[in-house]
C-alpha angles and dihedrals in degrees: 000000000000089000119168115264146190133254094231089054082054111041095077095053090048086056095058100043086049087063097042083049086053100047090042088235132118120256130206137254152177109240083244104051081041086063095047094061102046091052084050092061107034081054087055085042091238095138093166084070100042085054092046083054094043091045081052086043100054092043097051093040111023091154103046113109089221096071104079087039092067092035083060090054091050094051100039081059082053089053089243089139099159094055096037087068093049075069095063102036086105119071123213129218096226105101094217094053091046083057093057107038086052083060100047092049082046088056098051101046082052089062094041078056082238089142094163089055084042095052089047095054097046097044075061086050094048093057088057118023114102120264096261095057096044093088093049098049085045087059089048081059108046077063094060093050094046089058094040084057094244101124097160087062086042092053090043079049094056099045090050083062102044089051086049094047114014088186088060094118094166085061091051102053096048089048087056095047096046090054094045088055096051096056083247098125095128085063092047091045087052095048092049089040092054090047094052084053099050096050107008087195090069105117104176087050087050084046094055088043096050086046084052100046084051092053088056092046104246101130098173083063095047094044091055093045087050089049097053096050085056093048082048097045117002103191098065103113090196103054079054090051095049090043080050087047093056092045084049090047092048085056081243082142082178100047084050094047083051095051089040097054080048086058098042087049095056094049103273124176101287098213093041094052080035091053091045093045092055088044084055095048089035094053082039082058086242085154107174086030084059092048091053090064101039096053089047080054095049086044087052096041112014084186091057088108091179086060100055082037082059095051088050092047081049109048093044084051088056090043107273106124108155090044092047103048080050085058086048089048090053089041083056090041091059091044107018093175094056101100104181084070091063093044099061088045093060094055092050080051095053099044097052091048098257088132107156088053100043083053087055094045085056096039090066092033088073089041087061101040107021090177102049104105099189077069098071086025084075098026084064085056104055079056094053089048087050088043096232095141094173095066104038088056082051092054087043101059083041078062094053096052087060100043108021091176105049111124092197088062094050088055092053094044079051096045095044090047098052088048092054091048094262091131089154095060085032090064092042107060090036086062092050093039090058096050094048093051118337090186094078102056092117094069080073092052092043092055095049110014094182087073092074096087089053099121099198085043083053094043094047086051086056104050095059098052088056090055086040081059 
């Protein structure tokens, strides 16, 4: 009941109704045809002619069980959810029907948001339902005990699906993004991993892998995993896109524009490959390149807020501040939480002299997000611009509440101590600095350049590389 169907199996009983429509008179068909066409026409949301089949339907075959059956899917489309279930209160013998009145009580339990009621009508369906169905019905399933809050039976659910119908991608992906969710990547990574080992031609398995492997950064094993599924099955575009993501991610701007040009040649997704086109030119410092393709991005999707984040980035960059950070304002417009948007506004801000604004804009930005310490990092440093030592040491204690153990913010506590006269807690969180990471001591010479003639800072630099060494 309620199979797919094909237009050329319809079109001759539409036929048909069209002319009974026409002549006002009922016209007569077999239950199944009858059910044909009311699934026809609840798929095109035309719910007057599924009633006028059903009412035919009903006159021609008042007896038939299968009757109430089709008036509760006509009014579960309509949302009558109550009285769809007084159709299904009687339970037939026949085993089929019984199929398919369980699943139309599942699904509307599903819909009351009864899920207990749901999951035990579709564990009745899965006993019965044939082989070919069983998948489906478990990923029905998995969505009930997502919503009853029981994700490990939702995840059990899913990979009950996946072994029934390996090409279930849909089972698949929400597998992946459950567990990804859930913090449960290492399980997802095992399951994919066992299905690649059990049929090694299984593309979708080696792309959820390769998806895996990437959640838990390890972007060599992803990569392989990516390849493989396009060696597999070329044609995948995003297989090529995620191949294009971990280049990306490897900062190999070339090796992404060329996986990028393989998606884009197998029919991927045009503003997604548009919008990571513009992030390689854009990390290449292909300014006006990168602005091509964002633009073409905004044009596409004027509510893509990281692509009109990217032209701004891009203008002030070229030289147009005051036109870039406008592009920013209508980015943060478009997602106003997002607070990585407004800070790299600020520093934009700060750098072009715009001091008292770039202050404001920090100022909410710690009212937003209290904990981000890259928030009073570059706050410090507008102090320091405006030389108010005092309070950038201030921020940048406020950093190192949030991030203890960041090397970088011991370098610029160092840096802004030395500058106010402090040489003893410069020194001191040099020292620590250096042994945290001594490869970052230039972010304290970046911050205050001047430092760099400082012959005990130098020696003590270089005593530590010696010791490094």
């Amino acid at each position: 009941m309620f199979d797919d169907f094909e237009d050329d199996d319809i079109n001759p009983l539409l036929e048909r109704f069209r002319e009974g429509v026409h002549r006002n008179e009922s016209v007569y068909f077999d239950v199944e045809d009858f059910e044909a066409l009311i699934q026809f026409f609840l798929v095109r949301n035309n719910a007057e002619n599924a009633w006028k089949a059903w009412n035919w339907a009903a006159d021609f075959h008042a007896e038939n069980a299968w009757i109430p059956l089709l008036k509760a899917r006509i009014l579960m489309f309509e949302g009558h959810l109550a009285e769809a279930l007084t159709c299904l209160e009687r339970e037939p013998e026949d085993e089929e029907m019984l199929e398919v009145l369980w699943h139309l009580r599942a699904e509307i339990y599903s819909d009351l948001l009864e899920h207990d009621l749901a999951l035990l009508y579709y564990r009745k369906v899965v006993k019965v339902c044939p082989d070919d169905a069983k998948a489906m019905i478990w990923m029905d399933m998995a969505h009930e005990y997502v919503m009853n809050d029981e994700q490990d039976e939702a995840i059990m659910a899913l990979k009950r699906a996946i072994r029934l119908q390996p090409e279930a991608e849909q089972a698949y992906s929400t597998l992946f993004h459950l567990t990804d969710e859930l913090g449960l990547a290492q399980d997802s990574l095992s399951f994919f991993s066992g299905l690649t080992d059990s049929n090694p031609y299984n593309w979708m398995a080696w792309f959820y892998l390769g998806l895996s492997y990437k959640t838990l950064d390890l972007i060599e094993e992803a990569l392989r995993c990516f390849d493989l599924v396009i060696t597999i099955k070329e044609s995948t575009p995003e297989a090529h896109m995620e191949m294009a993501s971990c280049f990306m991610h490897l900062e190999s701007w070339a090796s992404a524009k060329r996986s990028i040009e393989q998606a884009r040649r197998f029919g991927g997704e045009a503003v997604g490959l548009d919008f990571m086109t513009g992030e390689c030119l854009e990390n290449q410092e292909d300014w006006q390149g990168a602005l091509l393709y964002y633009r073409k991005v905004a044009e596409a999707v004027p509510g893509y807020a990281e692509a009109w984040m990217g032209i701004g980035v891009c203008l002030c960059e070229s030289g147009f501040v005051a036109e870039g950070i406008a592009h920013m304002d209508h980015a943060i417009e478009l997602e106003s939480e997002y607070s990585e948007y407004r800070l790299i506004r600020a520093v934009w801000l700060r750098d072009s002299g715009a001091l008292g604004e770039a202050e404001t804009e920090y100022q909410t930005l710690s009212e937003m997000d209290a904990s981000n310490w890259e928030v009073y990092y570059d706050w410090a440093a507008l102090y320091v611009r405006m030389d108010d030592l005092v309070m950038a040491l201030e921020t940048m204690m406020q950093a190192l509440k949030c991030e203890p153990n960041s090397a970088l913010i011991h370098y610029r506590i160092a840096a802004v101590a030395y500058r106010q006269g402090s040489r003893q807690l410069g020194q001191d969180f040099l020292q620590k600095a250096l042994q945290m990471d001594y490869s970052a001591f230039p972010e304290m010479l970046d911050l205050i350049p001047e430092l760099a003639t400082d012959s005990d800072i130098a020696q003590l630099i270089d005593n530590y590389k010696t010791h490094e060494n």
